[in-house]
C-alpha positions in Angstrom: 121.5 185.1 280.5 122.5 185.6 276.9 124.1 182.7 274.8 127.9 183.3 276.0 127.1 184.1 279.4 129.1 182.0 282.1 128.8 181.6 286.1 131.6 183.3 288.0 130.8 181.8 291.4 133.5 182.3 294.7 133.6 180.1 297.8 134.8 181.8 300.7 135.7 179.0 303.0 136.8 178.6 306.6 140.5 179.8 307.8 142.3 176.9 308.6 146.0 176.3 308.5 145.7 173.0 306.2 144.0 175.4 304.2 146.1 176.3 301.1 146.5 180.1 301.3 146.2 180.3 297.3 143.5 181.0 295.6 142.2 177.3 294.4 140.6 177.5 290.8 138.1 175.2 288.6 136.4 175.3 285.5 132.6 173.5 284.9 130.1 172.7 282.3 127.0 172.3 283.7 124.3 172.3 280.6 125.8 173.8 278.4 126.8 176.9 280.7 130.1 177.3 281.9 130.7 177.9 285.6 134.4 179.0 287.3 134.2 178.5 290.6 137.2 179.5 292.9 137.7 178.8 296.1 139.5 181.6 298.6 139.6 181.8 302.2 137.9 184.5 304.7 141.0 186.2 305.6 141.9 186.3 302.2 138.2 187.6 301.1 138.7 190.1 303.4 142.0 191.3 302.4 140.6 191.7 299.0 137.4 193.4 299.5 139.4 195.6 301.8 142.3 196.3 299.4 140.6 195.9 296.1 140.2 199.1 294.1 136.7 199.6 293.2 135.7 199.6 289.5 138.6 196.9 289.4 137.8 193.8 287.8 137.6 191.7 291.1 135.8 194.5 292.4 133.0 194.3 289.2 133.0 190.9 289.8 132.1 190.9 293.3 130.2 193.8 293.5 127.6 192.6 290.8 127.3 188.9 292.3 124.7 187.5 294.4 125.5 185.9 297.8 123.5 182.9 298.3 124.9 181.7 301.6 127.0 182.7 304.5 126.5 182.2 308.4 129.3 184.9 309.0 127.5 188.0 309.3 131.3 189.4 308.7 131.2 188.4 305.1 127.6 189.5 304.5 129.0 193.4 305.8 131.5 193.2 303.4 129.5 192.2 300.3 126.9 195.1 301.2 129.8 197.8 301.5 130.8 196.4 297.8 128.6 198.5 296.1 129.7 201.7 297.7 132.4 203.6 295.4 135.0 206.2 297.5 136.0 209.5 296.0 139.3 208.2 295.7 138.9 205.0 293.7 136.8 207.1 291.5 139.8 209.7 290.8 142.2 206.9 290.5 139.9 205.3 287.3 139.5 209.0 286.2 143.0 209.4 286.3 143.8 205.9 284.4 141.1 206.8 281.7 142.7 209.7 281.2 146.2 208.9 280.9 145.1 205.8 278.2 143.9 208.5 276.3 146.7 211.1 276.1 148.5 209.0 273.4 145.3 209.2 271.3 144.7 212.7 271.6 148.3 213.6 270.9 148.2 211.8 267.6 145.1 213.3 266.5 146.2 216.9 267.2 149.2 215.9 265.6 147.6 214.9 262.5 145.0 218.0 262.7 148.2 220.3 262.9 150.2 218.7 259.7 147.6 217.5 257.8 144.4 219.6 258.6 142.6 216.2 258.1 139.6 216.4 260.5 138.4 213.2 258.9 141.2 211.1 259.7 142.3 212.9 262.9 138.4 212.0 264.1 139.4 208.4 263.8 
């Protein structure tokens, strides 16, 4: 851990109908290191391992964690198949990186073409 690090850590608890359905959140300092823990229910864990896109952030988050504890071989599947990226979620971040950089590439073109400033067209 490096001096700013912090603890994401996720509960996946029981589905129960006095449950909340939301997403319950909380914010710790234990020594110094800050931990936010959040609770969210299996269905719901489910839903968004199932539904997130991977190389999301949820995804990152997930994907990159540890699990420590479980007694529903269900949830262990899911966290292995985390780490496995489809062809399509990997088009779908190539097509978003590309489209954030259109605008960048059209201004420095732009400025190449009136100015012929390579040095400021390279910024």
């Amino acid at each position: 851990m490096w001096a700013k690090s912090d603890i994401d850590l996720v509960l996946v608890t029981i589905d129960d109908k006095t449950f909340k359905e939301q997403t319950g959140a909380l914010s710790l300092d234990a020594d110094e290191v800050n931990v936010h823990a959040f609770t969210i229910s299996r269905t719901q864990f489910r839903k968004t391992v199932e539904g997130s896109i991977h190389n999301s952030f949820m995804h990152s988050l997930l994907a990159k964690g540890r699990l420590l504890y479980t007694h529903d071989d269900s949830i262990a599947g899911l966290c292995e198949r985390l780490v496995d990226i489809g062809e399509r979620d990997t088009r779908l971040q190539l097509l978003g990186a590309a489209t954030a950089a259109l605008p960048a590439v059209y201004k420095a073109r732009k400025w190449f073409v009136t100015r012929g400033d390579l040095s400021y067209t390279a910024l």
